[in-house]
N, C-alpha and C positions, 0 to 999 in steps of 0.2 A: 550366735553373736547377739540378735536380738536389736530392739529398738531402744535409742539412748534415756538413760536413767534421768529424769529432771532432775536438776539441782536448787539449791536453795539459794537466794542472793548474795548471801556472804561466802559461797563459794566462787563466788563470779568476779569479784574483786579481790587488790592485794590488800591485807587489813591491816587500817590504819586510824586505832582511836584514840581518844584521852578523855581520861577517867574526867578532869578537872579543864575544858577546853575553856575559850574566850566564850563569853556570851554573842549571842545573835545579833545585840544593837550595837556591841563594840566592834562585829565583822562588818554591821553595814556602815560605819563611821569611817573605817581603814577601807572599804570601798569606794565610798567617795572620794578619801581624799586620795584614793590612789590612781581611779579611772580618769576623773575630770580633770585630774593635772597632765595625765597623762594621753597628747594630743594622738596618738595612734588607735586608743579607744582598744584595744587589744593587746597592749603592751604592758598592764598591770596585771591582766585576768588571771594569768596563771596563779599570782600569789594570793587573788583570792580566792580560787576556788579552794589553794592549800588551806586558808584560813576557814573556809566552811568544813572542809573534811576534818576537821580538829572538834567539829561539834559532837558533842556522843549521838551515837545512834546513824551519823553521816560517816561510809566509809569509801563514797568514793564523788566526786562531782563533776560533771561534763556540761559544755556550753557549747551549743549548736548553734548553726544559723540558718536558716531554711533559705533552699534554693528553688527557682520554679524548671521542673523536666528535669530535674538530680537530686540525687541522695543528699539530705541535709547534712552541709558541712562541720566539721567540729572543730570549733575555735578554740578550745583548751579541755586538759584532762585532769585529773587529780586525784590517784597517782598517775601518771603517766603509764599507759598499755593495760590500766587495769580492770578494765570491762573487758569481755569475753566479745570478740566480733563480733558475731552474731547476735547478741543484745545491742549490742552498741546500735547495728542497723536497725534493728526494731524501733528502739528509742529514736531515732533519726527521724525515723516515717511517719511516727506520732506526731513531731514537732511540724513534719510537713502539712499538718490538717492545719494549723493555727496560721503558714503564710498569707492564704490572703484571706482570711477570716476580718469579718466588720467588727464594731468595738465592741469589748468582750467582758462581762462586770466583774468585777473582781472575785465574786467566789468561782469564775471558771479557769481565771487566768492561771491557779493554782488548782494543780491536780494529783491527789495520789491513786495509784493504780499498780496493777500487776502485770509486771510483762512477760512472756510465755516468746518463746524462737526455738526450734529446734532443739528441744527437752529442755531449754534454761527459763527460769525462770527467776525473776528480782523484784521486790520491791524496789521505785520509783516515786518520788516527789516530780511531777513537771510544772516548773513554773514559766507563762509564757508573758512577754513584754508586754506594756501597754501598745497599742497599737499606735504607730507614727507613718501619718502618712498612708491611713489603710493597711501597712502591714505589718504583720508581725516579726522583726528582725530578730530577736533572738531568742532564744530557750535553754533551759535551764533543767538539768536533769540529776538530783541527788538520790544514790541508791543508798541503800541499808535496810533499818528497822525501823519500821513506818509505825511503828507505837509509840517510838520514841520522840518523834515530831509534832511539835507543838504551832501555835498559832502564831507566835516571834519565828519561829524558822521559817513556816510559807512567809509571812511576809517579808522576811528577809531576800529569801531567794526570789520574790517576786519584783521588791525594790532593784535586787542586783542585776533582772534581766531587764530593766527598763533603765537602768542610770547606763549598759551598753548600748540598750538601744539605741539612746540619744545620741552617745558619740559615735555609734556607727552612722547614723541621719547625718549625726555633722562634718563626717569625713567626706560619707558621698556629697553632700553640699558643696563642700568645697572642691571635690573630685570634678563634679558638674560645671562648676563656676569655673573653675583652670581649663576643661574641656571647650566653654561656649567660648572663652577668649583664645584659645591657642585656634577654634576655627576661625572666629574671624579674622586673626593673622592671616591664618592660611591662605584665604578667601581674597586677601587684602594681597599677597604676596605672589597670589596664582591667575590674578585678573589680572586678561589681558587690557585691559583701560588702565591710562594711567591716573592714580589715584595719590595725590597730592593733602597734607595738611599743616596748617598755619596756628600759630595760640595769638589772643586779643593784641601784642608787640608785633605781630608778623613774622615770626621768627618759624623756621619748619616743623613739626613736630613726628610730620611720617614723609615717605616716602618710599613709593615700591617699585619694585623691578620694571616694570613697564612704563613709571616715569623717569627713569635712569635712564632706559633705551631711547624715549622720548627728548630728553634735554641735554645727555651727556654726562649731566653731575653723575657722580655717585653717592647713594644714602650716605655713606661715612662720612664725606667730607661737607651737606648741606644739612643734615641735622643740626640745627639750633643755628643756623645762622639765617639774618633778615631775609623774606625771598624780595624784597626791592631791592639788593644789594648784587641779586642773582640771576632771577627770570624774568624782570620784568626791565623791560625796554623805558630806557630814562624820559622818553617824552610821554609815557601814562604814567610816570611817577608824582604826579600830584592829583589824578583821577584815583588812584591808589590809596595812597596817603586818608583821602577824604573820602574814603568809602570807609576805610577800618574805624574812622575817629568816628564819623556817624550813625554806625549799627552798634558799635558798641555804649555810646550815648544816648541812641533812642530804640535801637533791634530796627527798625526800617532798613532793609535790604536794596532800597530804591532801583535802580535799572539789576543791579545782581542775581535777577530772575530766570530759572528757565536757559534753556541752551542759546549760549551765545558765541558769537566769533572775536578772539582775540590775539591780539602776536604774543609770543615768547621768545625770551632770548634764551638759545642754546648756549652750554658751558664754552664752546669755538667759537662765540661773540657773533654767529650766524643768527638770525629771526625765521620761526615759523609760526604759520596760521593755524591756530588749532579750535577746536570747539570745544569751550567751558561750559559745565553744566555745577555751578557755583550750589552748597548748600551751609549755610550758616546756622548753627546750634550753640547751645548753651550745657554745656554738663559741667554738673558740682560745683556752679556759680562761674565756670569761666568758659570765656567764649573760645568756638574751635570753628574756624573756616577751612571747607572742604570743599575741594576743588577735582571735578571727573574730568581730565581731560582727553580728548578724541583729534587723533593728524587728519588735517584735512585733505593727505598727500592722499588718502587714503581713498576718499569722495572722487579726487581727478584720479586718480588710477582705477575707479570703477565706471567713470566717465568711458575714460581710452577703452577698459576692457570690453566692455557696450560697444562701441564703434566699431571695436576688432568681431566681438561676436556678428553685430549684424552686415558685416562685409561676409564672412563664413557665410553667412545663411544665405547670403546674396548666392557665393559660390555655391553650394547646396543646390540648390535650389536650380541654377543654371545648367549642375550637369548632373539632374535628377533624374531616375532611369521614368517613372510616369510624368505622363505629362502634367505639369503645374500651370496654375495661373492664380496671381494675390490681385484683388480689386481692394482702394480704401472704402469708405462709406458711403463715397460718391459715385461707387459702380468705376473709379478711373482705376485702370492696370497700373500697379506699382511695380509687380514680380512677374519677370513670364522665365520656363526651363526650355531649354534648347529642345529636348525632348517633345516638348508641345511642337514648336515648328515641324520639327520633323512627320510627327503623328497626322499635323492638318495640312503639310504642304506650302510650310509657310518660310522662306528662305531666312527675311532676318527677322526672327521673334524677336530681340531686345527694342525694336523698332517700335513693338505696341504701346510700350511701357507711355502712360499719359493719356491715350488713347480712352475710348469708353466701353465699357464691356459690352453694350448693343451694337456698338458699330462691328465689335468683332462675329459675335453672332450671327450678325445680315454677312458677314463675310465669309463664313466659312460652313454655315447652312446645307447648301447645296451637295458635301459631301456625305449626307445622312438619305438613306433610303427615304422619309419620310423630312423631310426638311422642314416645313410648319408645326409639326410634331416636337421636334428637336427645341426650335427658337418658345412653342407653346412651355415646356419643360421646363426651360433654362429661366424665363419668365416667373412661373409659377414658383421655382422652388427660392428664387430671389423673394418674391414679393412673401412668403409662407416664415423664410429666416429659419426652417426647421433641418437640421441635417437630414441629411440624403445618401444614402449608399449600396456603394455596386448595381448603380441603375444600369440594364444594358437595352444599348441601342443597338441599330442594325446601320451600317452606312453602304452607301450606292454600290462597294466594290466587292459585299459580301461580307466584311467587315465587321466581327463585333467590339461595339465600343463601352468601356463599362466605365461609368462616371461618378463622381462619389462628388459632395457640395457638405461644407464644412461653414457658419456662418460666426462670425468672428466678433463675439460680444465682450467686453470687459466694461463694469458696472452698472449691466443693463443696458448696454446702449451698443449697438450695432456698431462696429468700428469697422466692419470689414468684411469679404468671404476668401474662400479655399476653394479653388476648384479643381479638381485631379482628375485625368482622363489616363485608360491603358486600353492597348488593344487585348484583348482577350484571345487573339486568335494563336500567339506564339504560348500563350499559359495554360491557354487548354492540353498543348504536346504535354507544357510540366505536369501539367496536373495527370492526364495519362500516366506518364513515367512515375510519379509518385502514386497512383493507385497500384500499380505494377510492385513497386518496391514495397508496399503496404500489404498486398498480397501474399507477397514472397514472406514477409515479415509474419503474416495469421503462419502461413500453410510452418514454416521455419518454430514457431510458438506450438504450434498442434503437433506437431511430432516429437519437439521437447516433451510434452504434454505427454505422450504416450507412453516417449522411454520412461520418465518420471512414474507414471503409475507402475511400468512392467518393473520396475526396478522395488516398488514396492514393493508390489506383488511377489517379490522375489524372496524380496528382505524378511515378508512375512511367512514365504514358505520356507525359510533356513531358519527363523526364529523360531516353529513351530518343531522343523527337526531338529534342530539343538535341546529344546524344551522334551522329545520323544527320548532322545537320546540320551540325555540327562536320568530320564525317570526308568528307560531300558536300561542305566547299567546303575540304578539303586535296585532297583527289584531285582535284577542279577546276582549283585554283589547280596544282597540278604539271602535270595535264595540260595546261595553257593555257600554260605557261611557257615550254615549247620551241616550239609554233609561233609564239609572239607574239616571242620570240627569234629566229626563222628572218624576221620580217616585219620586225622593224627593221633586222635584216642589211641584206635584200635591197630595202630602201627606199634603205639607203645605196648601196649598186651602184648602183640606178637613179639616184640622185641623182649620180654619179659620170659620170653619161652626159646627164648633163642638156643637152647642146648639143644632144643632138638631140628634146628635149619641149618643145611648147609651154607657154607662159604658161600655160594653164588645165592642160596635163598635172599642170605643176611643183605648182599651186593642189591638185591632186587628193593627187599624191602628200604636201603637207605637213600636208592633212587625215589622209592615212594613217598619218605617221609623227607627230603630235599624238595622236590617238587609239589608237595601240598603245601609247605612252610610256603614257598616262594607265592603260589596262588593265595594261599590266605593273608599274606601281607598284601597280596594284590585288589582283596576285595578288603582289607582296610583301609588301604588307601582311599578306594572309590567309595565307602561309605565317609571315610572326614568329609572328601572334596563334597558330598551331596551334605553333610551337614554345617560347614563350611556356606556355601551358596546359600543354604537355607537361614544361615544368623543363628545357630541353635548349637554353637561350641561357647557357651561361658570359659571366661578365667576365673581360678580359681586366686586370688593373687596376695603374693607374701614376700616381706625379702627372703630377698633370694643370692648365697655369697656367688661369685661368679666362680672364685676360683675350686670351692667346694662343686659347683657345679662341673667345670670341665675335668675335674679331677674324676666325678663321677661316670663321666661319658666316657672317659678313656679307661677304665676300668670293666665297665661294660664291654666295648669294643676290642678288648684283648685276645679275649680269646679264637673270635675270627683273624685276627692279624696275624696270632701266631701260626696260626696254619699256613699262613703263605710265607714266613718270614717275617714279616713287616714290623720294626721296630715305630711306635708311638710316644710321643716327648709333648711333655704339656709346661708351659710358663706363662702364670699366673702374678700382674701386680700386684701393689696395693691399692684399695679404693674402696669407694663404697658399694652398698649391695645394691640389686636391683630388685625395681618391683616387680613380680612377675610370678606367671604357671610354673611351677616348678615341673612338672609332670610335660607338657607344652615344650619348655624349653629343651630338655631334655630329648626328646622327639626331634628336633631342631637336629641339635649334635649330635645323634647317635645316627639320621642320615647322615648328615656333613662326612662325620669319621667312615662311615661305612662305604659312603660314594669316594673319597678318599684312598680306604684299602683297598678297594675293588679294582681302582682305576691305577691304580700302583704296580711298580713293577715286582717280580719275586726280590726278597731281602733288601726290599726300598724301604722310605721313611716318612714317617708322617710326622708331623709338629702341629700343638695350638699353642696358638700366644693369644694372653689377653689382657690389655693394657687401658689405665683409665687414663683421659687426655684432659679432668678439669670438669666434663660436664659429661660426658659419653663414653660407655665400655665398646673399646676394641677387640671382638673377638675372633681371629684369624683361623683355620686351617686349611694348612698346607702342605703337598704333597707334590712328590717328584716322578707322577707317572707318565702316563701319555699323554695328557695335555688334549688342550680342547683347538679347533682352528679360532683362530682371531674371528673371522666373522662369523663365526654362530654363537659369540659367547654372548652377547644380547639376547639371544632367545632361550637360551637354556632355561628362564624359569615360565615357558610358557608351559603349559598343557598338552602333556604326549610330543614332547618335544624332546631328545634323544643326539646328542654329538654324534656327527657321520661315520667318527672314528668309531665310535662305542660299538654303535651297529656292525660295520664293515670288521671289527675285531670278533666279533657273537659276542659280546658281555651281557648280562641278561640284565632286564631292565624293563620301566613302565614308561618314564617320563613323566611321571606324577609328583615324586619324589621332591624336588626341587621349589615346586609350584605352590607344594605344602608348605616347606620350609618359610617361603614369602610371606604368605599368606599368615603366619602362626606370628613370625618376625614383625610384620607389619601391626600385629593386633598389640604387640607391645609396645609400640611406639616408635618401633626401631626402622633399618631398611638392612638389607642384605644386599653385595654386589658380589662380581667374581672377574676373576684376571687370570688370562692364561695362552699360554702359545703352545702349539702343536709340537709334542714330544720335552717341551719343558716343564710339564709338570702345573697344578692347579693352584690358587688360592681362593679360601671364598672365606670373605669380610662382613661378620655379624655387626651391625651398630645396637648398643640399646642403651637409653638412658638414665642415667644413676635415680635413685631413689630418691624423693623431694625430701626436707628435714632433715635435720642432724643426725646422719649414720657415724660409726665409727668406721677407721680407716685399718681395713685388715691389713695383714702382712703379705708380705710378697711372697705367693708360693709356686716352687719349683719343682713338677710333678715328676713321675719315674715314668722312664724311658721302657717300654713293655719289650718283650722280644723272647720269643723259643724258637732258637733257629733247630732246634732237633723235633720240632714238629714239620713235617712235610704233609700237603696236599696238593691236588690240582685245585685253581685257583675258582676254576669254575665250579666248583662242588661247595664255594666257603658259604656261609648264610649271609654276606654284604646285601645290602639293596638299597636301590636310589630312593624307595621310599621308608616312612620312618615305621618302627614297629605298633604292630597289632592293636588297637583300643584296648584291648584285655592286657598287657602287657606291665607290671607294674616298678616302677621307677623311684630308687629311695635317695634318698638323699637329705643334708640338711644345709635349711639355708641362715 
């Protein structure tokens, strides 16, 4: 086949010249006037690139736009499809060097060169835009005869990519400018503050969702009408009035500063308090007052929510399982938990509250092994303001007590403490019980830990036997190849001489030469599967017709069928060919049909059908023999895997057969399944799919029905086998 022949540019395009075309400065006059009128900036290009390709020596022209992280786009062609893909992306990737290139003098902006892809090669003019804005928006790429191009053509193509460039800058402009307005709609439409605005009359100009919810109106109905007419409560209507005449006769905002509290009337003629955060502006000479408004229901309902919180905390805090106690700044008890009384023996703790936290101290002292110790602590760590945690004491009754002091600052300044007491002596049982459960949790981990390695370890000694196993039965199968080679040879010699063996010699000899065939397709097998495993079976691959094909395999296949009876019927649609091994495939179907007759009963039937559905070849065979049980038909394409029945009947077999079949199907693109019930007979369902490009559509062929019922054997002596025949085995066919 060989490596592809470069071609010359004018092979690369469809040719399209004139002898006598426009000149170059009347293309670039019908450029302009055709781009700049034209507000899409893309919507003339095409007639001018036709108009460049009219130039002699120009026979095809392309306008790119370079992308950043993709293939530079192509904004028009001329002729249309007719650069070869594969230049086309060369030329793309060129124009990609020029996007974010800085400004560029005009002898670079124009460049002729040769471009080279995949054996093609063109002459190429590129001309790239002035740069706008830093980058290069678009390019300009005319193929032909580059002797022909003169210094009016670059500059022609050089003006053409820059008079786009402009108008692609001025589409995004205006893309950008409709984007920053449509967000600040959005913005305006999706805040939750209500956001109010008025023109220099008073009259409304916006209005959004959250001041709808706020006043009642709705935007439809208060758009352009006075908002004194609306929200504004008739005794500030002349505070009103004298704010708009004022800013608009001097801009002095006077008190309209800054967040302030005012009423509004709601559209139900109801008044509410709200907080205005007024700004007055001027744009394009006319005055626009904007108005933030904020419910002040909103302040008293975080008022009450506060109130509601610090009653919670109160209960918190009262049925808190350690002991609490909250002093303010002044050492007085604000907070005490039940819990505390109970820990010091104290009936009604809510009774401290008010109280000073020394008097409590001198009070409950006495219960610490060390009592001056305790009240020295409590002292120290007040007067230090530093946290303190899980200090433990010891108290009089054995007692450990663990204390923690929290000092309660907000803006530097001491506002408070936290004082938290627990007996330690019920938490040391928990913490027992969780050291226990923590234990059980290592020892419960470590023996994970062990199956985990044995399991390894396991995994890597079946790996290792699989991998022995593998290379024990290629070294077998080669070694067994050539004398079982040498045995059929010299079967056939002696069959050659056969005038002088008796009957039962000949009987011996056809056992010999039956059971070496069978072994030697056995070590072909096991040599695919190891070449197979290894990635070292290429396709060889061509269309291929299907129907030629299964016509072939059934042809093949006749003569063991007729030894048992076995009639074979082949129906063949129309469609297109397939890509594919012909050699390969054939291998495929000639197991299928042989597992097939094998599996059949005396003067049964085989059929292939194969049907195209649109996009994929259906190829079927099917036979009415014994049939496989429902659940092992899943596994039948595993590795030395064997239907119960097979066995349990003696049919001879490997279990390889099948596995191949998958494995050869799969390399084409295809899958292979099978369906079948015990004593109804098999189907097993080839998919492969049709050939890419315009194939022709064969006819529909309806193969011959094979059959010599006046041939008899034992079924067992036929040459069928589950796997495909021999690597040396040669297979003709046309596709």
């Amino acid at each position: 086949m060989g490596a592809p022949r470069a071609r010359a540019g004018s092979d690369l395009v469809t040719h399209r010249t004139s002898q006598d075309g426009p000149t170059a400065m009347t293309i670039l006059d019908f450029a302009v006037t055709k781009i700049l009128r034209d507000d899409t900036a893309l919507g003339a290009l095409p007639a001018v690139l036709a108009r460049l390709v009219t130039i002699p020596g120009v026979q095809a022209a392309v306008a790119f736009q370079p992308s950043a992280g993709q293939p530079a786009a192509v904004l028009a062609m001329d002729p249309r499809g007719a650069v070869a893909p594969a230049l086309l992306a060369k030329i793309g990737a060129l124009t990609l060097l020029q996007r974010d290139a800085g400004p560029t003098p005009d002898s670079a902006a124009v460049q002729v060169t040769t471009v080279e892809s995949d054996g093609l090669t063109a002459s190429a003019l590129l001309a790239y835009s002035a740069p706008v804005g830093g980058r290069c928006l678009c390019a300009l790429a005319l193929i032909g005869d580059a002797a022909r191009w003169d210094d009016e053509i670059r500059a022609t193509a050089h003006a053409v990519t820059t008079i786009v460039a402009t108008q692609i800058r001025h589409a995004l402009d205006l893309a950008t400018l409709a984007e920053r307005q449509a967000l600040t709609q959005a913005l305006i439409t999706a805040s939750p503050t209500a956001i109010l605005a008025m023109d220099a009359d008073g009259r409304m100009v916006e209005f959004n969702p959250a001041a709808e919810t706020l006043s009642g109106y709705r935007r439809d109905d208060i758009l352009g009408q006075p908002m004194s007419e609306t929200m504004i409560p008739e005794r500030d209507l002349p505070r009103f009035h004298q704010h708009l005449q004022t800013f608009v006769a001097t801009g002095d905002p006077e008190e309209f500063t800054g967040p302030m509290r005012i009423a509004i009337r709601r559209a139900d003629g109801t008044e509410r308090t709200v907080e205005l955060t007024p700004v007055q502006m001027t744009i394009g000479g006319e005055v626009i007052f904007t108005g933030f408004l904020r419910d002040l229901t909103e302040i008293e309902l975080s008022h009450a929510a506060l109130a509601d919180q610090t009653e919670r905390l109160n209960c918190l805090i009262g049925a808190a399982i350690p002991a609490i106690m909250i002093t303010d700044e002044k050492s007085q008890i604000t907070h005490v938990s039940r819990s505390f009384g109970t820990l010091f023996g104290i009936e009604e703790p809510g009774q401290l509250v008010g109280t000073s936290a020394a008097s409590l101290v001198r009070r409950i002292q006495h219960l610490f092994a060390d009592p001056d110790g305790f009240a020295r602590r409590a002292s120290e760590a007040r007067r230090a303001e530093q946290p303190v945690s899980k200090e433990q004491l010891k108290s009089a009754d054995g007692r450990t007590i663990e204390n923690d002091y929290w000092p309660v600052v907000v803006d530097g300044r001491l506002r408070g403490d936290v004082w938290l007491a627990s007996d330690m002596s019920e938490r040391a049982a928990l913490e027992q019980q969780r050291q226990q459960m923590l234990d059980a949790e290592l020892t419960a981990r470590h023996l994970a830990e062990q199956v985990q390695q044995q399991l390894a370890t396991q995994n890597e000694r079946l790996r290792k036997l699989d991998e022995s196993r593998n290379q024990f039965l290629a070294i077998v199968s080669h070694e067994l190849r050539t004398p079982l080679t040498s045995i059929l040879s010299f079967s056939e010699l002696i069959r050659g001489e056969a005038e002088g063996l008796t009957p039962e010699g000949i009987r011996f000899l056809d056992i010999i030469e039956r059971n070496a065939d069978r072994l030697h397709r056995l070590v072909g097998d096991l040599l695919m599967l190891d070449r197979l495993d290894a990635g070292a079976l290429p396709l060889d691959l061509a269309p291929v017709s299907v129907a030629e094909l299964t016509g072939e395999a059934v042809r093949s296949a006749a003569a063991a069928a007729a030894k048992q009876g076995i009639t074979i019927g082949v129906t063949a649609g129309p469609g297109p060919a397939v890509q594919a091994d012909l050699r390969r495939l054939m291998q495929v179907f000639d197991n299928l049909i042989a597992n097939a007759v094998k599996f059949s009963h005396r003067n049964g039937h085989v059929h292939i059908t194969a049907t195209f559905d649109g996009g994929n070849w259906r190829i079927d065979v099917a036979d009415d023999g014994i049939g496989i049980p429902t659940e092992e038909v899943g596994q039948l394409f595993t590795r030395f895997v064997r239907a119960s029945n097979a066995r349990t009947a003696g049919l001879p077999g490997t279990g390889l057969g099948l596995s191949i079949v998958k494995v050869l199907v799969e390399m084409h693109g295809g899958h292979v399944e099978a369906a079948s019930a015990l004593g109804q007979g098999s189907t097993f369902s080839v998919y492969l799919p049709a050939a890419t490009g315009p194939a022709s559509e064969g006819p529909a062929a309806e193969g011959p029905v094979l059959e010599d019922p006046a041939s008899e054997g034992p079924a067992s002596e036929g040459p069928a086998s589950e796997g495909p025949a021999s690597e040396g085995s040669d297979y003709r066919g046309r596709a």
